[in-house]
C-alpha positions in Angstrom: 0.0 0.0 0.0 1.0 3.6 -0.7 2.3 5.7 1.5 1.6 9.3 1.9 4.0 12.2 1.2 5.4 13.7 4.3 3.7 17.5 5.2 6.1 20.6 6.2 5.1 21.9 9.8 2.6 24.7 9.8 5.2 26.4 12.1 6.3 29.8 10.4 9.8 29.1 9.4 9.7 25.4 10.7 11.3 23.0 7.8 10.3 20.1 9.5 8.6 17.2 7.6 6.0 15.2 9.8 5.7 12.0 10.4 2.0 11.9 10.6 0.4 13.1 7.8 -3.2 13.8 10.4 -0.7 16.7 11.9 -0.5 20.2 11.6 2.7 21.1 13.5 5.2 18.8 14.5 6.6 17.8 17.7 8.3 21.0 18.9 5.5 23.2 17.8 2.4 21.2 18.8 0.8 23.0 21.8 -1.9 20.5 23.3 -5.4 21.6 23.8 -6.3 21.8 27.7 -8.1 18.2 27.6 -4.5 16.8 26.4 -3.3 19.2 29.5 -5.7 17.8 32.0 -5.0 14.3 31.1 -1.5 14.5 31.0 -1.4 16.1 34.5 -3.6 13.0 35.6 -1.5 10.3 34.4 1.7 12.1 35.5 0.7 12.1 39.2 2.4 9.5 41.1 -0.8 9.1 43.3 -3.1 7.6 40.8 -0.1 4.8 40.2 0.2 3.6 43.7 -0.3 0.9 45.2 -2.7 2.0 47.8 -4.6 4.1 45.9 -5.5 1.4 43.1 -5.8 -1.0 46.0 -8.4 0.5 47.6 -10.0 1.9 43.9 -10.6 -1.5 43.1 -12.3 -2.6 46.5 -14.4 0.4 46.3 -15.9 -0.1 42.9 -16.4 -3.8 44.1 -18.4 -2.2 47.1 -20.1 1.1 45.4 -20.7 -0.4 41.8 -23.2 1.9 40.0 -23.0 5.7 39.7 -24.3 7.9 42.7 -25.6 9.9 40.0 -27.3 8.4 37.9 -27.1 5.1 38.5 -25.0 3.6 35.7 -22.3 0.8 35.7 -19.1 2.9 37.6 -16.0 2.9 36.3 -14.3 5.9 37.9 -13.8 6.9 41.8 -13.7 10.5 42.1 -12.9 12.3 45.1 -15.8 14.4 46.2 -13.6 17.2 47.7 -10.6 17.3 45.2 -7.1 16.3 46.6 -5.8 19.1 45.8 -8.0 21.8 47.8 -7.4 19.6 51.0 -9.7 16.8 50.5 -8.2 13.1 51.8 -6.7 10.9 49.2 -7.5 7.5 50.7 -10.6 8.4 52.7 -13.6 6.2 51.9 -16.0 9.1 53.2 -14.1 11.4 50.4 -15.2 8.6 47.7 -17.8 8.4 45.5 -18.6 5.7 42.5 -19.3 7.8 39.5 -19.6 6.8 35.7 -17.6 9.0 32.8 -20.4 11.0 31.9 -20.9 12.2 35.5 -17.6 12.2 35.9 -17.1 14.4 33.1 -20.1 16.8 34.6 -19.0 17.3 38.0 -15.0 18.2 36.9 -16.4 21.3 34.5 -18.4 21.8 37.2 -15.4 22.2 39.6 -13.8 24.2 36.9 -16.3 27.2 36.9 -16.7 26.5 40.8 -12.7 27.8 40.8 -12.8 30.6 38.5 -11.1 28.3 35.7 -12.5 28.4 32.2 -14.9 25.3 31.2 -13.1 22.6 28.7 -14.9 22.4 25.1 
């Protein structure tokens, strides 16, 4: 099959061919949108990959399986007052079973609650 022809960044001045022909700008002049942003900050805290923390993840969604929303299959464990404005990281009263949609809800909530812009 074909392959097809390498683009030039969209950069100003940038010679650089790219590798993915999907792209606009290549690597050094991508700038990620805030959902990359917020998801890269997720994965990049050591929390979320510890032991204790995906210990007791697990054993909560095996205890709280359905959202406290809505009341759809869980798949997330959200803390009700965010870790970072003080709330406890591995307190089960902090907890709540929530699925993505909520999820999803309640964090743009939390982003207008703080005087941040929503996420499109």
């Amino acid at each position: 099959m074909p392959r097809l022809a390498k683009k030039p960044c969209a950069w100003p001045g940038c010679s650089r061919l790219l590798l993915y022909t999907d792209r606009r700008y290549c690597s050094k002049h991508h700038q990620p949108s805030p959902q990359e942003e917020a998801r890269r900050e997720k994965r990049a805290d050591p929390f979320y990959k510890r032991a204790p923390w995906l210990r007791l993840r697990l054993l909560f969604l095996r205890a709280n399986p359905w959202c406290r929303e809505c009341g759809r299959p869980a798949t997330v464990v959200d803390h009700i007052k965010p870790i970072k404005d003080g709330g406890e990281p591995l307190d089960e009263r902090n907890l709540q079973s929530l699925c993505p949609s909520c999820h999803s809800k309640k964090s743009a909530q939390e982003c207008n609650r703080f005087g941040k812009e929503p996420q499109r």
